[in-house]
VEXVEX-798036 format. One record per atom (N, C-alpha, C): x, y, z. Coordinates in steps of 0.001 Angstrom, whole numbers, plus 500000, padded with zeros to 6 digits. Layout:
residues N
XYZ
...
end
This chain:
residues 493
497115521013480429
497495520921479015
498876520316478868
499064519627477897
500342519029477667
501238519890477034
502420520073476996
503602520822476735
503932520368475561
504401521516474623
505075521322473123
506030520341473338
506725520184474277
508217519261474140
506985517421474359
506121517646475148
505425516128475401
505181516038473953
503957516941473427
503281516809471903
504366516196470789
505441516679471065
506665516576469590
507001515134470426
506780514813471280
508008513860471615
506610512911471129
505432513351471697
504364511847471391
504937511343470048
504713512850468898
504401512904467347
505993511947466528
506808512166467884
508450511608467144
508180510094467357
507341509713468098
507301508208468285
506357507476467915
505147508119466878
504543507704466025
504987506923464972
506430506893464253
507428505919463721
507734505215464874
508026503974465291
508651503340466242
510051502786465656
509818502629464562
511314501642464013
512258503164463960
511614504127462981
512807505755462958
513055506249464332
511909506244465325
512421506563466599
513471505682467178
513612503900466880
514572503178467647
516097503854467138
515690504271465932
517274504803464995
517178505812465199
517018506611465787
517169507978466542
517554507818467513
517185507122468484
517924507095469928
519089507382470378
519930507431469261
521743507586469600
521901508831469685
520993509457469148
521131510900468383
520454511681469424
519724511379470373
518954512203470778
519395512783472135
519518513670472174
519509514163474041
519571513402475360
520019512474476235
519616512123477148
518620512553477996
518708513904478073
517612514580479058
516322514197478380
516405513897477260
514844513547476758
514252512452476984
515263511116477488
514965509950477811
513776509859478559
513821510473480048
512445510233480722
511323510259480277
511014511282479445
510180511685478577
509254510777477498
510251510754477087
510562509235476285
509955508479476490
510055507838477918
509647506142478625
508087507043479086
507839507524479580
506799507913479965
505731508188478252
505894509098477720
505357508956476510
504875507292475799
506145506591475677
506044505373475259
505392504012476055
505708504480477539
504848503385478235
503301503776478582
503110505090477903
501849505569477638
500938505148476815
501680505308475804
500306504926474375
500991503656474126
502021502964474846
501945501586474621
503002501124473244
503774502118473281
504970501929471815
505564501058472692
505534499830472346
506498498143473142
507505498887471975
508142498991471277
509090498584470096
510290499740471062
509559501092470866
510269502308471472
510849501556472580
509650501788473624
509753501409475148
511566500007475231
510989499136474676
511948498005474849
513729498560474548
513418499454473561
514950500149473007
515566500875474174
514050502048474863
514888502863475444
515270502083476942
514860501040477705
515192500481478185
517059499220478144
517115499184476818
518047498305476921
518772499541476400
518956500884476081
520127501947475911
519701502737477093
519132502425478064
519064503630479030
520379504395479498
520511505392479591
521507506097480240
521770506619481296
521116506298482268
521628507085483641
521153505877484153
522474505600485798
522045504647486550
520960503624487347
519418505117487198
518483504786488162
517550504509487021
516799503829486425
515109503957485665
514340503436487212
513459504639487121
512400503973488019
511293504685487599
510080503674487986
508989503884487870
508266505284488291
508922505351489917
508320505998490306
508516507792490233
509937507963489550
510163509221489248
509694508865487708
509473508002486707
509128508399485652
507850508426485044
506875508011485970
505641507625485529
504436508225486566
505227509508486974
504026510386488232
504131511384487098
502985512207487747
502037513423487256
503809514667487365
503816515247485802
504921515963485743
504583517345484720
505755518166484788
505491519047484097
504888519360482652
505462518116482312
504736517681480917
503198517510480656
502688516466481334
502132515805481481
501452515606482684
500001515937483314
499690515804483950
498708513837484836
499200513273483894
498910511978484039
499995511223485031
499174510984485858
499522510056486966
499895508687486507
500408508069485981
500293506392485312
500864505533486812
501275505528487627
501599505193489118
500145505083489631
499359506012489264
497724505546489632
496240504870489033
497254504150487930
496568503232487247
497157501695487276
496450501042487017
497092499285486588
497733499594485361
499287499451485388
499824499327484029
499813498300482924
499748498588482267
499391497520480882
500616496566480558
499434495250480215
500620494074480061
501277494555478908
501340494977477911
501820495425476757
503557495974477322
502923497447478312
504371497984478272
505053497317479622
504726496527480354
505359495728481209
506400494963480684
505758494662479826
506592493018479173
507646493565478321
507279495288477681
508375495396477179
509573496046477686
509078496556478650
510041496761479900
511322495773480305
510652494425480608
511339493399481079
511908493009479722
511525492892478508
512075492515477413
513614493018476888
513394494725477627
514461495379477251
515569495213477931
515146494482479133
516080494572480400
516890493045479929
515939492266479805
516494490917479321
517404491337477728
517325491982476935
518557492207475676
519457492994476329
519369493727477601
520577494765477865
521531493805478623
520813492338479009
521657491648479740
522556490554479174
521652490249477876
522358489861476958
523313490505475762
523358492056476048
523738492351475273
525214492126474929
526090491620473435
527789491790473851
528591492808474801
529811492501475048
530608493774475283
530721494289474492
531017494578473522
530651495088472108
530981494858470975
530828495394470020
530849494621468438
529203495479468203
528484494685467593
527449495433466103
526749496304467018
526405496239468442
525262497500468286
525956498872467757
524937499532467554
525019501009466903
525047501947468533
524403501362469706
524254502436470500
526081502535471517
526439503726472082
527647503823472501
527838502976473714
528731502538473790
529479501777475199
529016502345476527
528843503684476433
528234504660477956
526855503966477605
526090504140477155
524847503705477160
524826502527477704
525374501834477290
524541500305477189
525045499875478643
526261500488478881
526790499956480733
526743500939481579
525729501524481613
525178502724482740
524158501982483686
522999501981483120
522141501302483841
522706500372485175
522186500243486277
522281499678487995
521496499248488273
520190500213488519
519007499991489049
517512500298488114
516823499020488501
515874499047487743
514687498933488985
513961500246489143
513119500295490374
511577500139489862
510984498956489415
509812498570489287
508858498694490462
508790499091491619
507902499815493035
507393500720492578
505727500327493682
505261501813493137
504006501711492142
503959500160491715
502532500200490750
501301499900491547
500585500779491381
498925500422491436
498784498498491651
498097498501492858
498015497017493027
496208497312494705
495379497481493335
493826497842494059
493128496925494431
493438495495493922
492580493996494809
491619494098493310
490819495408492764
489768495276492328
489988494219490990
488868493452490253
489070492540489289
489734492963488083
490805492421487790
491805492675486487
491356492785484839
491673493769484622
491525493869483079
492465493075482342
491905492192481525
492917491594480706
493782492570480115
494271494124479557
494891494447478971
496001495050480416
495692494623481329
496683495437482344
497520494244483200
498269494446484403
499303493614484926
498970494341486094
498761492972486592
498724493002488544
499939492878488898
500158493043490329
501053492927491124
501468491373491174
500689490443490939
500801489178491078
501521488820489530
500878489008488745
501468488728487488
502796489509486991
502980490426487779
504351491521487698
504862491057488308
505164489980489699
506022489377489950
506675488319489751
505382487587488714
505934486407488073
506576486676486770
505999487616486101
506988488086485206
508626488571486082
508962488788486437
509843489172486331
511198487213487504
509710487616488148
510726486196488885
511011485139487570
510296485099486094
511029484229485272
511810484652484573
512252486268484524
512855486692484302
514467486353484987
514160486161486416
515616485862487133
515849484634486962
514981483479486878
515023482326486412
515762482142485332
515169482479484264
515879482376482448
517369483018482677
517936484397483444
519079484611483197
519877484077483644
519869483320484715
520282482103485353
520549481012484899
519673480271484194
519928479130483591
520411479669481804
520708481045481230
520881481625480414
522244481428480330
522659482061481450
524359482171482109
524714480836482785
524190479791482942
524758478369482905
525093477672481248
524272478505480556
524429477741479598
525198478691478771
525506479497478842
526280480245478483
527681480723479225
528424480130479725
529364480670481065
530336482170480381
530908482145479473
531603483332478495
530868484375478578
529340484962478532
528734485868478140
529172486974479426
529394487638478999
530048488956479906
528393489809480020
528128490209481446
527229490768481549
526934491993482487
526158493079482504
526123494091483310
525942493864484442
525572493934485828
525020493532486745
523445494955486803
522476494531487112
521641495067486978
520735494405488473
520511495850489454
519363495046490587
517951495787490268
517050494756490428
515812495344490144
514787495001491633
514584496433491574
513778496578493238
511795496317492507
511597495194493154
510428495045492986
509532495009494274
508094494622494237
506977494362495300
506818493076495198
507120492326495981
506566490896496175
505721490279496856
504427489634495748
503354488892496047
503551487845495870
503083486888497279
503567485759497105
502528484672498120
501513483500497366
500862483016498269
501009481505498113
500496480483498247
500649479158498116
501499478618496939
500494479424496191
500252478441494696
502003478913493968
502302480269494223
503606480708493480
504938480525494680
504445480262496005
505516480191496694
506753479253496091
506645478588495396
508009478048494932
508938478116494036
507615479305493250
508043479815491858
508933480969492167
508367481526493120
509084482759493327
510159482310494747
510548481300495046
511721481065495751
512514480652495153
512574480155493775
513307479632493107
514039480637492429
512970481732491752
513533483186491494
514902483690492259
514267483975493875
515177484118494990
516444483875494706
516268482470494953
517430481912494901
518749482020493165
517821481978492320
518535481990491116
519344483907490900
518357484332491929
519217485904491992
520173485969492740
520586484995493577
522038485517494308
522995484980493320
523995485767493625
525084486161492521
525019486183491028
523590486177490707
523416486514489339
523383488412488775
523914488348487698
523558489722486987
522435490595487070
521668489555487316
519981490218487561
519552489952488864
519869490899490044
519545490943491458
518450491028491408
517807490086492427
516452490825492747
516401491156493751
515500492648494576
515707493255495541
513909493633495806
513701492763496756
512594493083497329
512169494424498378
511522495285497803
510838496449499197
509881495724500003
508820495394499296
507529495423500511
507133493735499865
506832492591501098
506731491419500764
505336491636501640
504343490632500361
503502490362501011
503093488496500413
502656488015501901
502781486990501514
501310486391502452
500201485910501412
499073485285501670
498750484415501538
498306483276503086
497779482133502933
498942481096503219
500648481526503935
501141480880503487
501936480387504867
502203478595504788
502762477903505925
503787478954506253
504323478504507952
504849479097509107
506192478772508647
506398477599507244
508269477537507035
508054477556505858
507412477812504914
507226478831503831
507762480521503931
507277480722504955
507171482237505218
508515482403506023
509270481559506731
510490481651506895
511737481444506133
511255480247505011
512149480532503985
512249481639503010
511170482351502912
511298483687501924
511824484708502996
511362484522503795
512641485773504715
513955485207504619
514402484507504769
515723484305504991
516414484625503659
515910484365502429
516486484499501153
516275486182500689
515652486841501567
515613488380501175
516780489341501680
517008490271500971
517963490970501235
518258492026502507
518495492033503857
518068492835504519
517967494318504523
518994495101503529
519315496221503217
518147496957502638
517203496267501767
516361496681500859
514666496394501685
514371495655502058
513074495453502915
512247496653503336
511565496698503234
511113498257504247
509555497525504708
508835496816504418
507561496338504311
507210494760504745
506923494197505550
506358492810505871
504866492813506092
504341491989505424
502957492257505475
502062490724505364
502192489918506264
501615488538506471
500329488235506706
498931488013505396
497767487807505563
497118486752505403
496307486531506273
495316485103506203
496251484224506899
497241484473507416
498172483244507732
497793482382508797
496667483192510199
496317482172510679
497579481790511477
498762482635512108
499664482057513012
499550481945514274
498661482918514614
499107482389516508
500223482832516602
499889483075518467
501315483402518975
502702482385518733
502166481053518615
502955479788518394
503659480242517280
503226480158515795
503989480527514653
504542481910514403
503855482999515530
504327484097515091
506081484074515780
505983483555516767
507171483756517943
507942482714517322
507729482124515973
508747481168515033
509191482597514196
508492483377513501
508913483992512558
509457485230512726
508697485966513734
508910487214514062
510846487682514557
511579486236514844
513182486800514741
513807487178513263
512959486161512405
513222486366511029
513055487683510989
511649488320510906
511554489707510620
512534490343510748
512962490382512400
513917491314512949
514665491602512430
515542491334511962
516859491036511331
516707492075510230
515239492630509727
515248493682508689
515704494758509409
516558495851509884
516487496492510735
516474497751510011
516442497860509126
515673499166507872
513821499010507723
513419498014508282
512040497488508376
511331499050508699
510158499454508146
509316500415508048
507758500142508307
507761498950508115
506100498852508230
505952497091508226
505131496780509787
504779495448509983
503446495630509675
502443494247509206
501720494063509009
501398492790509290
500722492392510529
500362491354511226
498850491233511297
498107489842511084
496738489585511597
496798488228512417
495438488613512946
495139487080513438
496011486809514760
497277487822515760
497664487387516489
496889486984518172
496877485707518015
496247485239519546
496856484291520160
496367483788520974
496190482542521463
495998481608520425
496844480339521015
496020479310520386
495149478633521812
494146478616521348
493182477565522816
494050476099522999
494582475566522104
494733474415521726
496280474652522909
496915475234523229
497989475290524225
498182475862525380
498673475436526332
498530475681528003
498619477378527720
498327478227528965
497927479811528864
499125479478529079
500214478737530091
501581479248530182
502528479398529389
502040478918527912
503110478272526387
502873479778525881
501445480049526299
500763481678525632
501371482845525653
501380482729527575
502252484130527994
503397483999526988
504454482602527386
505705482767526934
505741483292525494
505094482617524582
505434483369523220
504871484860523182
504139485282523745
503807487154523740
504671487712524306
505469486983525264
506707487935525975
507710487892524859
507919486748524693
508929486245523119
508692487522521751
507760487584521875
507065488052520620
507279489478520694
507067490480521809
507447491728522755
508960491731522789
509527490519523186
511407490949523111
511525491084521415
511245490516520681
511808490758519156
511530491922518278
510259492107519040
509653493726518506
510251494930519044
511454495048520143
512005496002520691
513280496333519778
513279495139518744
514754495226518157
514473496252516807
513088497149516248
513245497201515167
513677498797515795
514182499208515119
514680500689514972
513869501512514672
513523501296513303
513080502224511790
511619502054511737
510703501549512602
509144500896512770
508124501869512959
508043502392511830
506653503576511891
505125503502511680
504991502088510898
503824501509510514
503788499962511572
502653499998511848
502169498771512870
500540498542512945
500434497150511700
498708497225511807
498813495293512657
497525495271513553
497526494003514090
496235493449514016
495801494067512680
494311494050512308
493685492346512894
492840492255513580
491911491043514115
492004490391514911
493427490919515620
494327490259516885
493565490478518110
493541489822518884
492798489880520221
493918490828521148
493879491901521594
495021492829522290
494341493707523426
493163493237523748
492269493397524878
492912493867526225
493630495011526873
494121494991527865
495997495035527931
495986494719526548
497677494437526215
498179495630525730
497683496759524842
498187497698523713
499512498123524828
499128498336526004
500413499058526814
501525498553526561
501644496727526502
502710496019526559
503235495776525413
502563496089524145
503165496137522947
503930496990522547
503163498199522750
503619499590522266
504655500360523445
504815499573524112
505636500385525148
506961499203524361
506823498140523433
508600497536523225
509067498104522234
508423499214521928
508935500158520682
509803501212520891
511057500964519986
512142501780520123
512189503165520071
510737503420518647
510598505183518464
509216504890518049
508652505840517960
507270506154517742
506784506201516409
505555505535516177
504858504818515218
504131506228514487
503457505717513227
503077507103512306
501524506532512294
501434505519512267
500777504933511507
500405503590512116
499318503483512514
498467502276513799
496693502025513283
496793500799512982
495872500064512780
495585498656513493
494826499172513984
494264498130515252
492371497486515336
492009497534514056
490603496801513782
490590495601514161
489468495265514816
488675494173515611
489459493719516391
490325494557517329
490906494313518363
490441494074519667
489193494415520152
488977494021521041
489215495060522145
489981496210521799
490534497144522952
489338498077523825
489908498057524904
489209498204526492
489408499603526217
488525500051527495
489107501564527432
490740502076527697
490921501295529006
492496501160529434
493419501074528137
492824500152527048
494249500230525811
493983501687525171
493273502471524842
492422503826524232
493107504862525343
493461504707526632
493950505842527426
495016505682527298
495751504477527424
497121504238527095
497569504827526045
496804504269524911
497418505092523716
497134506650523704
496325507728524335
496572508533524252
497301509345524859
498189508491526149
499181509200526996
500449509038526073
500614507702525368
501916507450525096
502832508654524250
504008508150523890
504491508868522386
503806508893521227
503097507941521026
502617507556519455
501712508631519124
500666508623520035
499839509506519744
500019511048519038
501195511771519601
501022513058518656
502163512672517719
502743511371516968
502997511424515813
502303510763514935
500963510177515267
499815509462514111
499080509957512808
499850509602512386
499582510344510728
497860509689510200
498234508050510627
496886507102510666
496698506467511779
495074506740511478
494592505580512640
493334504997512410
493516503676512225
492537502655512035
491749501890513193
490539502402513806
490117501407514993
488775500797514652
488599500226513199
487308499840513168
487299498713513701
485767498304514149
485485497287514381
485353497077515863
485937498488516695
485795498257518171
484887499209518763
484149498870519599
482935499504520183
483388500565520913
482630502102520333
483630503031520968
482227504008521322
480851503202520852
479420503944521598
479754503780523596
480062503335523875
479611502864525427
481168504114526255
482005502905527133
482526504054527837
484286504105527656
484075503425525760
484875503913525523
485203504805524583
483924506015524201
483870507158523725
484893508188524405
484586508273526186
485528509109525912
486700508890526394
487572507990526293
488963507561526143
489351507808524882
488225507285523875
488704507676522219
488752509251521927
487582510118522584
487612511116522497
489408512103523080
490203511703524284
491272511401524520
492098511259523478
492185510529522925
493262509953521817
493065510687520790
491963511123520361
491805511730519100
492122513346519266
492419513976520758
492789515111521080
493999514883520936
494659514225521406
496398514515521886
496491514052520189
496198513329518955
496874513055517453
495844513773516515
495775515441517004
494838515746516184
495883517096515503
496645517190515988
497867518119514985
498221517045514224
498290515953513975
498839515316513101
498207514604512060
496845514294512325
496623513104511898
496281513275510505
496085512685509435
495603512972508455
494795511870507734
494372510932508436
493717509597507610
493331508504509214
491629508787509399
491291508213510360
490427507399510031
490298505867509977
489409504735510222
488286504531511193
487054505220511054
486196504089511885
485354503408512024
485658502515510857
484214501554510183
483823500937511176
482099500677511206
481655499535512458
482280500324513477
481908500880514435
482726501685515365
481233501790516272
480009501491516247
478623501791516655
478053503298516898
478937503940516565
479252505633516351
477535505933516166
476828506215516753
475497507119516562
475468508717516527
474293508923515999
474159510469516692
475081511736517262
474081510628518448
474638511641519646
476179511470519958
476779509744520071
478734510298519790
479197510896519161
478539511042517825
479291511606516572
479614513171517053
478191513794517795
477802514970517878
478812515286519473
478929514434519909
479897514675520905
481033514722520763
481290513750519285
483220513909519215
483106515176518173
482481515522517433
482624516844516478
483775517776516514
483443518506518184
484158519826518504
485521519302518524
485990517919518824
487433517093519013
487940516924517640
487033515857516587
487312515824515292
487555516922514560
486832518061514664
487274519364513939
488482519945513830
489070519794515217
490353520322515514
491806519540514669
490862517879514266
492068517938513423
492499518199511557
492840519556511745
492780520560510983
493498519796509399
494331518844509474
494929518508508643
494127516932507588
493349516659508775
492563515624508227
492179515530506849
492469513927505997
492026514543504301
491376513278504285
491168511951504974
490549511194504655
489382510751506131
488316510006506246
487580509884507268
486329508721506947
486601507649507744
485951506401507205
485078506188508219
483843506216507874
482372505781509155
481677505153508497
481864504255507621
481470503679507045
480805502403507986
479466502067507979
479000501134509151
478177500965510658
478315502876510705
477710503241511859
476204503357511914
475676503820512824
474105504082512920
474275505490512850
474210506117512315
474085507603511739
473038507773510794
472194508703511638
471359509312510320
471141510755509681
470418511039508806
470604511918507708
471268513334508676
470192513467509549
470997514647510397
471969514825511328
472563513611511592
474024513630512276
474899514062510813
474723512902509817
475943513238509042
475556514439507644
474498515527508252
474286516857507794
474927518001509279
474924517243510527
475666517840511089
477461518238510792
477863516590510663
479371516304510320
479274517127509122
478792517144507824
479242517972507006
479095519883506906
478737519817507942
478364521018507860
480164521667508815
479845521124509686
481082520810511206
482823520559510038
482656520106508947
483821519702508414
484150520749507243
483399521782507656
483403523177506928
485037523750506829
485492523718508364
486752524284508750
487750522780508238
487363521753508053
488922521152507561
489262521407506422
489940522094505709
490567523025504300
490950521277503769
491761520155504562
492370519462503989
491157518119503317
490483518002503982
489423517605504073
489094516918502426
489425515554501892
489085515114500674
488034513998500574
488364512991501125
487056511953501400
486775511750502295
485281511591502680
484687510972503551
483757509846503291
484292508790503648
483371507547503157
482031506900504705
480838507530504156
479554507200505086
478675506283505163
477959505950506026
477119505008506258
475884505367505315
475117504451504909
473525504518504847
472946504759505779
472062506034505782
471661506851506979
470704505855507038
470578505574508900
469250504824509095
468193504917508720
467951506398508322
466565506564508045
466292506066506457
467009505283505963
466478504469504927
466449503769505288
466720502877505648
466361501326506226
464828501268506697
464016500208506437
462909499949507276
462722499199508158
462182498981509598
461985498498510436
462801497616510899
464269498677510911
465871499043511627
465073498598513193
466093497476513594
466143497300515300
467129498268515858
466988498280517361
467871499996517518
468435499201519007
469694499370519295
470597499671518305
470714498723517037
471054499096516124
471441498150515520
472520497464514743
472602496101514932
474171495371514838
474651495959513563
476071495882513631
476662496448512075
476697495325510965
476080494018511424
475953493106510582
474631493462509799
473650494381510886
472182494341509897
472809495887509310
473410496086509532
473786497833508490
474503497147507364
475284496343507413
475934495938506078
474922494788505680
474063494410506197
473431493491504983
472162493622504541
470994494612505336
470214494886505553
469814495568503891
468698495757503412
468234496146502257
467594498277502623
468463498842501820
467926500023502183
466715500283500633
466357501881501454
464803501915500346
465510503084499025
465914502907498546
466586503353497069
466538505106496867
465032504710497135
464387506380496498
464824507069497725
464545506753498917
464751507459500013
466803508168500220
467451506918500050
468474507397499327
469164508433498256
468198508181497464
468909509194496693
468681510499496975
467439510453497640
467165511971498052
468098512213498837
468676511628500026
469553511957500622
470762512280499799
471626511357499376
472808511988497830
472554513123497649
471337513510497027
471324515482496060
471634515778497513
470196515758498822
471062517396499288
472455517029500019
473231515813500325
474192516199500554
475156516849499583
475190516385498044
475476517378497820
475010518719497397
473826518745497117
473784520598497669
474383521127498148
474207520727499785
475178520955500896
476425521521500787
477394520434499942
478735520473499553
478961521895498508
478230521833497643
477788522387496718
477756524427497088
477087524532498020
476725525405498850
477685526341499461
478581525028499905
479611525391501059
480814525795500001
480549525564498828
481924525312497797
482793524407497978
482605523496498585
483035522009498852
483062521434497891
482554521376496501
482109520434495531
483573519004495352
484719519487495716
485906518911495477
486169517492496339
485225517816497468
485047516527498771
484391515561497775
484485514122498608
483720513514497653
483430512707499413
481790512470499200
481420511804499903
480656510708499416
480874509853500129
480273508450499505
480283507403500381
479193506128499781
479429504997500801
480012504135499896
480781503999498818
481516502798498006
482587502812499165
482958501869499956
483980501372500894
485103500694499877
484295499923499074
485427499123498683
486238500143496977
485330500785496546
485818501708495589
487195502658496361
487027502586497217
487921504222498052
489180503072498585
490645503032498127
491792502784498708
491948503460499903
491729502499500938
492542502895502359
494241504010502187
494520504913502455
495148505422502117
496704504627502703
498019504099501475
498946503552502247
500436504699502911
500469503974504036
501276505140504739
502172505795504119
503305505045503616
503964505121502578
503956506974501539
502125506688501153
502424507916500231
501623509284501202
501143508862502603
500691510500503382
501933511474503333
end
């Protein structure tokens, strides 16, 4: 239920023009309130005011727009609306123009408090965009023309006395905007309106593209590199990867595609993986490490042994890993601090069940979010790793999405997942036994494309949940939507 102070504050901002003329008058402590209320039902008029009179140094998203005493609405877990985006940035753009003073009505503390403007933190799901909301992509171009205009604002204006204001954003950045948003970059050093990148992600994009946006980022502020589709090779990676370094607050790499190129002598190969191994020893702060599609067949030892401290968080799909990389990792350090672990895509039916079985013992006090789509997981492994999987007591997410499992393995697993208290999703395969005249084993290409029999399905759905139902589970949610269910990001375990 919402709180008398939320209700009065909605009902006070039902006027938007009497609420802007109230603002002087009102409480500071009520401000948060305020922006949250208003970037709620979408008052742009409010919203834009209380932004350009904010009063305390920090506005951020992410303390003002989570699930609170007031208000039990999460807005951090929705796509925010172009409406109150724009008036966000609108407000920020008059506070920067605003005089030193003369006519406004609001006080001198107000208007030169504000520092930081922490836009991190919005919902950014891939899934297709509602015209009334703002992606991550379009939230960065808004605002990168935002650093643009104050720039060429303050050329054309040289007299205008202005606040300095840094705004910590997420940056998406792929071909088509790479120049838009380097130009941004660049128009933010020594301007009033800093821009301060956390987590860069940058898709699809050349090997000196992707070195010029590192170099123009701030190293202090970085915590996130996340390079997809790029298609580098050891060749381009062992170009970029010193750039990285240099973040040494860096928190989370995100690499694909690292191999070979065929196209160069094996001796050019070694050298850039050794290259590539010395630059990765330099990060400090490196808790997240995904190398999703990389060929690392025999290598995991030599990677993970150039790490300074131990990782939280390891994603290693369609890697290719042997049993030897699966024992390795369960002797190392990493293992009992793995919060995640992602190994889809590698064959873990044959004899490297029980090496995995290994690994999943020594990170089972910890783990809380395990990947193993396409994994060829049947039956009888499933039923063999059980008594191992159970034990990890803290577990809240669990992805098998892809396997050959049928109705009574994964009536075993739910029955077996009785004892995980933490236990929230589990995302499952289509039990074989819908499928018709299923080849055995069978490839995870015919499980994902293969036509299952509907009716036979759904019967399965009720009694699992019965099942759930039964157990007083009803709160689990099991399902096969893969792409509905967000991979959980490390960030918020």
């Amino acid at each position: 239920m919402h709180t008398l102070v939320f209700l009065s504050t909605r009902q006070v901002l039902q006027c938007q023009p009497a609420a802007c003329q109230a603002l002087p008058l009102l409480p500071r402590e009520l401000f948060p309130l305020l922006f949250k209320v208003a970037f709620m039902d979408k008052k742009t008029v409010v919203l834009r005011e209380l932004v350009h009179t904010w009063p305390f140094p920090l506005l951020s998203f992410q303390q003002l727009l989570q699930e609170c005493a007031h208000c039990s609405r999460a807005l951090l877990q929705e796509r925010p609306s172009t409406e109150s985006m724009q008036a966000v940035i609108l407000g920020l753009t008059a506070r920067l123009h605003a005089p030193e003073a003369g006519a406004s009505t609001q006080p001198l503390c107000r208007k030169h408090t504000l520092r930081v403007l922490d836009m991190t933190g919005l919902l950014d799901d891939g899934v297709e965009q509602d015209p009334g909301t703002m992606s991550m992509w379009d939230c960065t171009a808004a605002v990168a023309r935002t650093c643009i205009a104050q720039q060429q604002g303050q050329a054309a204006e040289p007299g205008l006395a202005t606040v300095p204001v840094e705004v910590r954003v997420d940056l998406r950045v792929n071909r088509a905007s790479y120049a838009f948003l380097r130009e941004a970059l660049r128009s933010s050093v020594g301007s009033p309106l800093r821009l301060c990148c956390r987590d860069l992600r940058a898709e699809d994009l050349p090997m000196r593209n992707t070195v010029a946006l590192l170099q123009l980022l701030d190293a202090g502020c970085l915590r996130r590199v996340d390079l997809r589709f790029n298609n580098l090779g050891l060749r381009g990676l062992s170009v970029i990867i010193p750039h990285v370094a240099r973040f040494q607050h860096l928190a989370s790499l995100r690499l694909h595609y690292v191999h070979g190129d065929s196209r160069q002598p094996s001796v050019d190969g070694e050298d850039n993986f050794r290259y590539f191994l010395a630059q990765m020893g330099r990060f400090t702060c490196l808790r997240e490490l995904s190398m999703g599609s990389s060929l690392l067949s025999g290598r995991l030892d030599q990677l993970l042994s150039t790490l300074q401290s131990p990782l939280e968080s390891l994603e290693l799909a369609f890697c290719a890993l042997l049993p030897e990389d699966l024992r390795f990792l369960a002797r190392s350090s990493h293992a009992v601090h793995l919060k995640k672990l992602d190994l889809s895509g590698n064959d873990l039916s044959g004899n490297q069940l029980v090496p995995f079985q290994g690994l999943l013992q020594a990170a089972a006090a910890t783990l809380l979010h395990l990947e193993l789509t396409e994994c060829q997981l049947a039956d009888t492994q499933l039923l063999a790793t059980l008594p191992i999987l159970t034990r990890c007591a803290s577990l809240r997410y669990l992805g098998l999405y892809g396997n050959p499992l049928s109705m009574a393995g994964l009536k075993e697993l739910l029955r077996d997942s009785a004892a995980q208290a933490e236990l929230r999703t589990v995302v499952h395969p289509f039990p074989v036994d819908c499928y018709e005249g299923l080849p055995w084993p069978p490839p995870a290409s015919v499980l994902l494309e293969a036509s299952i029999n509907e009716e036979k399905f759904a019967r399965v759905e009720a009694e699992l949940h019965q099942l759930l139902l039964a157990s007083g589970r009803a709160h689990v949610l099991w399902t096969t939507d893969i792409y509905g269910r967000l991979a959980a990001d490390y960030f918020s375990l």
